[in-house]
N, C-alpha and C positions, 0 to 999 in steps of 0.2 A: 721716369722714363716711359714713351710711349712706343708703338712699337714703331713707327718710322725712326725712331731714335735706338730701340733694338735690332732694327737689321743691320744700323749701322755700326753698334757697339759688336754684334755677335760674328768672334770668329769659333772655328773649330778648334774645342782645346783638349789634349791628351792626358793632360797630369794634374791632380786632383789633390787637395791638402785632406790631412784628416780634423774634417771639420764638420758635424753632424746637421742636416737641415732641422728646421724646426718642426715640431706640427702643426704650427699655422701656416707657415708655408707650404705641406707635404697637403693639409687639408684642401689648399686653393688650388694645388697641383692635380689631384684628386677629382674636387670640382670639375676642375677643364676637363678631364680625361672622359668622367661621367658624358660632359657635352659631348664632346668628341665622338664618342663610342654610338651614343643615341641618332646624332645628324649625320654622323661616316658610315654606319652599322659596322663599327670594328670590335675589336677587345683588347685593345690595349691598357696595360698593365703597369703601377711603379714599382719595383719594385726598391726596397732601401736596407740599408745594411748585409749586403752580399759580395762577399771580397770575392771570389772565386770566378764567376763568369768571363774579367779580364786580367785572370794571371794565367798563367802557363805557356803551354808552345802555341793554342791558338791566339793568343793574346801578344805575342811575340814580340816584347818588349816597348812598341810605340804608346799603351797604356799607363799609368803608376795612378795606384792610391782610387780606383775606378769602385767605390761601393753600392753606386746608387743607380738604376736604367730605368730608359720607358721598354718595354718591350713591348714590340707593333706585330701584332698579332689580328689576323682580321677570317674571315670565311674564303675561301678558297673564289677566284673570279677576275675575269679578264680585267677589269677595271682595279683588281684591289694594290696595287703599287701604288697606281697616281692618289687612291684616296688618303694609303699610308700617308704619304708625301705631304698633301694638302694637311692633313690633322696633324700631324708628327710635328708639324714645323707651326703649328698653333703652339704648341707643347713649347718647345725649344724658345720663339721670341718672348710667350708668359715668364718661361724662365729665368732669359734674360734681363727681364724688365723687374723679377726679383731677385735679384743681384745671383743669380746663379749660372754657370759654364755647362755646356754642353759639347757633343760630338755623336753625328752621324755616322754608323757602325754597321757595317757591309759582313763581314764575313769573320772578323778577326776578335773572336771572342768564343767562351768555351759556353755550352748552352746547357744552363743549371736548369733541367726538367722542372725538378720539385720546388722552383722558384716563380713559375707563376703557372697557370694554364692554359692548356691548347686542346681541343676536340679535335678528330678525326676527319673533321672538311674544314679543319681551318690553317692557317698556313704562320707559323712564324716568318716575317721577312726583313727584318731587322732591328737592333736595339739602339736606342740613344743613351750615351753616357751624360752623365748628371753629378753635376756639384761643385764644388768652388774651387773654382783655377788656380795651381802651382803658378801660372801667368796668362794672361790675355790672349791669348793666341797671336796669331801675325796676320799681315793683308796677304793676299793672294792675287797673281795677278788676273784681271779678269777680260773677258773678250769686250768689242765695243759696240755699242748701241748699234751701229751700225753693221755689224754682224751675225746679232740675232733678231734684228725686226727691218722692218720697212718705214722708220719713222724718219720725215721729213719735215722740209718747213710748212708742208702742203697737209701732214697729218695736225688731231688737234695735240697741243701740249700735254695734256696728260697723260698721251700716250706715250711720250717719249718720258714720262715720269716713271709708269708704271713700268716701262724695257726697264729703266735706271736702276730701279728698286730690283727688280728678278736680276741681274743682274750682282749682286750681293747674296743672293740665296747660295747653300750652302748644294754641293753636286760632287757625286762620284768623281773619286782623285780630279775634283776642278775642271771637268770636263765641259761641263755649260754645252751640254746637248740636246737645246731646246731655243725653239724660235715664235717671234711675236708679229704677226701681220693684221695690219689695223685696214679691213675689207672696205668698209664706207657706213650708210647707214638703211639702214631697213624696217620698215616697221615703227618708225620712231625710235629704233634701239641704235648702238654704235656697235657694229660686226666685230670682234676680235676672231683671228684663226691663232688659236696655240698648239705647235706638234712639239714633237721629239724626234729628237736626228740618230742615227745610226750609229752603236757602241758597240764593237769587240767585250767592251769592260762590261755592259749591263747597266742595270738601274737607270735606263733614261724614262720611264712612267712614274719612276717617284720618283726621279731630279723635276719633272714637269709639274706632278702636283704640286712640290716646293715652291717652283717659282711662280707658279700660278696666285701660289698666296704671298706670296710676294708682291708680284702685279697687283693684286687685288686692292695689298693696303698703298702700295704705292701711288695710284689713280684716286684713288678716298671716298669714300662711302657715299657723297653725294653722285659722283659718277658713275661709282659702281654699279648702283641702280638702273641706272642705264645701258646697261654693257650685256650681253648675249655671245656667249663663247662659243666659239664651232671647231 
C-alpha cells in the first residue's frame, strides 16, 4: 500500500482487538517518530501496552480495547498544532500502510503522566489511537472540491488532485475547516494560499497541517517541488 492508497483505505477507528504489534513494526514506527521529531522539533512519543489512558469517564465509552498511542507532545508556540498535524498524520498513513488502525484524539482520553514525557514549555496536545481495528471504520461525508478551494478548469490538475486528497484527511468531528486557493505563478514556483476557517470546536491549525500533507502527497513529489505555500 502506498500512501495515496492510505488515505484512501484510512478511516477513524474506535475499537481495537487484543492483538499485540510486532517489534518490527513498533521499530519502523519508532524510526518515523525519530524523523518526525528532528524535521518538526516535536517529541512525540509511542507509547504500547497501556490500557488505562482510554478507559474510564474521560474515555467515555466511544473507545474499547485502546493499548497503544502516539502522544503529540511538542514545545510550547504559535505554530505547534499545524506542525502536530503535519507529522501526526505521517505517523497515522505509515500505519496504515502497515496494516495498522488509528484515531485522532482531541480531548476524550485519561492522561497516564508516567507514560511518557512532557517539560515544562512543552505542551501535550493530543494522542493518536493505534492498533488493529475491531472494523474499518466507515466513509464520512465530506465537503466538495468546490468548497474548500478555487479549482477550476482554468487551474492546473493537480491542483484539484491535491484539494481531492486533503479532502479525505482526517479533522475535528469532520469539520473540514480549511481552504485551498491556487494564486498563479511566481518566481517560477506555483503559489498555493492554505488557511483555516473559523471553529467554535477548535483544532482547525492541526486539521490544516493534516490536510496540508495530504495536499502534499496528493500533488506528488515531482510537483511538489514546485509549489511555495503562503
Amino acid at each position: 500500500m502506498n500512501l495515496q492508497e492510505a488515505i484512501e483505505a484510512r478511516h477513524s477507528v474506535r475499537k481495537y482487538i487484543d492483538k499485540p504489534i510486532s517489534q518490527d513494526i513498533i521499530d519502523i514506527l519508532q524510526a518515523k517518530i525519530e524523523e518526525c521529531n528532528k524535521l518538526g522539533n516535536l517529541h512525540i512519543q509511542l507509547v504500547t501496552n497501556e490500557p488505562k489512558a482510554f478507559k474510564g469517564k474521560m474515555a467515555y465509552g466511544t473507545f474499547s480495547g485502546v493499548t497503544n498511542y502516539f502522544v503529540m507532545v511538542g514545545k510550547k508556540s504559535d505554530d505547534l498544532s499545524e506542525r502536530i498535524g503535519y507529522y501526526g498524520e505521517q505517523l497515522v498513513l505509515l500505519a496504515q500502510t502497515l496494516g495498522l488502525n488509528t484515531c485522532w484524539v482531541g480531548l476524550t482520553y485519561n492522561n497516564i503522566k508516567e507514560a511518557y514525557e512532557k517539560v515544562n514549555d512543552e505542551k501535550l496536545c493530543c494522542m493518536i489511537a493505534l492498533g488493529y481495528g475491531d472494523d474499518p471504520g466507515r466513509n464520512l461525508k465530506r465537503k466538495s472540491v468546490q468548497q474548500v478551494s478555487n479549482a477550476s478548469d482554468i487551474t492546473p490538475a493537480w491542483f484539484k488532485k491535491g484539494v481531492e486528497a486533503a479532502l479525505l484527511a482526517p479533522t475535528a468531528v469532520n469539520q473540514q475547516k480549511f481552504s485551498f486557493e491556487y494564486v498563479g505563478m511566481k518566481n517560477n514556483r506555483h503559489i498555493v494560499k492554505a488557511s483555516k476557517g473559523f471553529s467554535l470546536i477548535g483544532y482547525t491549525k492541526m486539521d490544516l497541517g493534516i490536510a496540508k500533507y495530504h495536499f502534499e502527497i496528493g500533488v506528488g513529489k515531482e510537483i511538489l517541488e514546485s509549489i511555495q505555500f503562503i
